[in-house]
N, C-alpha and C positions, 0 to 999 in steps of 0.2 A: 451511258458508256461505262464500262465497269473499270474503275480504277486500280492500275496495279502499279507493283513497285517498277516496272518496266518501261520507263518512258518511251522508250525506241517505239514499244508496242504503239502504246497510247499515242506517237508521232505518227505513225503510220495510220492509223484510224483515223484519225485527223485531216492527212491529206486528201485520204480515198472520201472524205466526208466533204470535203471542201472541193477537190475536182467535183465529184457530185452534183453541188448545188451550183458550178460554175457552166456545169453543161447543162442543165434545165435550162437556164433560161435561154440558153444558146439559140435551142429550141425556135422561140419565136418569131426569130429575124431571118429565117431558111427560107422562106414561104415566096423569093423574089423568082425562082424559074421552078414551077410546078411539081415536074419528076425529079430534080436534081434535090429539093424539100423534101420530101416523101423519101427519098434513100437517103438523107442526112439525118432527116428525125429518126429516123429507123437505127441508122448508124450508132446517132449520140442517144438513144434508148439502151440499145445494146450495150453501148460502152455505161453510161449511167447504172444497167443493170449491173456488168461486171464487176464494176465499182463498190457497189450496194454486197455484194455476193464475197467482196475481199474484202471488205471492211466486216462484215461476220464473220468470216476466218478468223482474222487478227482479235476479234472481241470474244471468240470463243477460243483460242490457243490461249489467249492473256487469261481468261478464267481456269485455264488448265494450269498453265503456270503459278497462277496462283494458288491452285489447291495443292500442288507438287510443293511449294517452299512453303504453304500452312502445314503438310504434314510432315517436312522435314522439319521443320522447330516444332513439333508435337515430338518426334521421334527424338532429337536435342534434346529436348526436355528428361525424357524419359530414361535417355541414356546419363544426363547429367544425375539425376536419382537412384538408377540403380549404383553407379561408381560412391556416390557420397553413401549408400548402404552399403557395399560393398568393404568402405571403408571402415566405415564404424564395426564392420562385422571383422574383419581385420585386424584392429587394433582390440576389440572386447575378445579376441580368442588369441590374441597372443597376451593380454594380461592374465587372462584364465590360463595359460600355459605358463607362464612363468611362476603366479602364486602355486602350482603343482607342486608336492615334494615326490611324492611316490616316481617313480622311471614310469614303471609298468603304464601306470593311468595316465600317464604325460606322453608316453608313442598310442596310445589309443586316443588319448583325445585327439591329439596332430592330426590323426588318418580320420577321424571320423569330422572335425574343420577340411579338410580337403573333399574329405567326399561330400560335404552338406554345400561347400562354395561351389563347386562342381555345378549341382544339381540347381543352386540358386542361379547360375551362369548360365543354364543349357534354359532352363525357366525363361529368364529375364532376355535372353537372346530373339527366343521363341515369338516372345511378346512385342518385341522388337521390331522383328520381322514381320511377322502381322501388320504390327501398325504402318507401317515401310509400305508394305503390299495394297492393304485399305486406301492409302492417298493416293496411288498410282494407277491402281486398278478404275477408281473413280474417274481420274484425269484420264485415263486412258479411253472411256465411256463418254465421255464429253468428246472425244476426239476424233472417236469414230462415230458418233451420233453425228456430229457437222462433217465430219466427211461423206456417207450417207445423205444426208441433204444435199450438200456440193453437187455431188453425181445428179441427184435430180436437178440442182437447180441450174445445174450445165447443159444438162440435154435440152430443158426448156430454153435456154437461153439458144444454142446454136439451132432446133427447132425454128426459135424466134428470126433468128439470122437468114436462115434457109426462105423463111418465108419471105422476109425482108429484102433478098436478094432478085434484083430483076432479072438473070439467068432464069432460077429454079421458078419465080414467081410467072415467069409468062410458057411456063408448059414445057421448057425445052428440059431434056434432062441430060445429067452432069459428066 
């Protein structure tokens, strides 16, 4: 089971894992009136299966979520870096402004620190974003990959049902 900081998740996995193996053995003790056995084990297969099918949900969202808050403290990180550059680039251009005597070179240096934090801003933004997108894009891939299997493994599943059912199973149709 992949562990995340989400327990609710990891609860949920838990019980669908635990219903699970409560209905297996269920299983064995059906077998007292013949057909009513054969549509119970069918039944508690199904439900077993559904179980098995939600408990991958839950173990694959929890992996999504956790690639979402590993690249949002990637992203943290990066922001907390640029601000501390930022800084230091801030305070080295305003001592360089102040040791200035000349006017002239003191309103050109000003304008050319603006436009160089600008450009370091629109940079560091860029990079940001990116990285913002990369974690999301991934989680996003993981989400639709098991949703994609979900679909198949629903239609086998109700497939399954269909067959399981003594309506559809003895020929009559629906």
């Amino acid at each position: 089971m992949v562990q995340t900081i989400n327990t609710e998740a990891d609860q949920a996995v838990a019980i669908a894992r635990d219903a699970t193996t409560k209905i297996m053995p269920a299983k064995q003790g059906l077998s007292v009136v013949p057909d009513v056995g054969e549509i119970t084990i069918g039944v508690s297969n199904i439900a077993g299966d559904f179980l098995a099918i939600l408990s991958r949900n839950v173990e694959t969202y929890s992996r999504a979520q956790q690639i979402i808050i590993n690249g949002n403290k990637t992203v943290l990180d990066k922001r907390v870096d640029v601000f501390t550059s930022t800084l230091w680039h801030a305070t080295m251009s305003a001592q360089d402004l102040m040791l200035e005597r000349d006017i002239h070179v003191k309103v050109q240096k000003v304008f050319d620190v603006v436009r160089s934090s600008m450009q370091e801003s629109t940079g560091n933004n860029n990079i940001i974003a990116e990285m913002n997108a990369r974690s999301n894009a991934e989680a996003a891939q993981i989400v639709q990959s098991r949703t994609f299997e979900v679909l198949d493994e629903m239609q086998a599943l109700f497939t399954k049902m269909l067959d399981a059912s003594p309506v559809t199973s003895s020929g009559r149709a629906l």
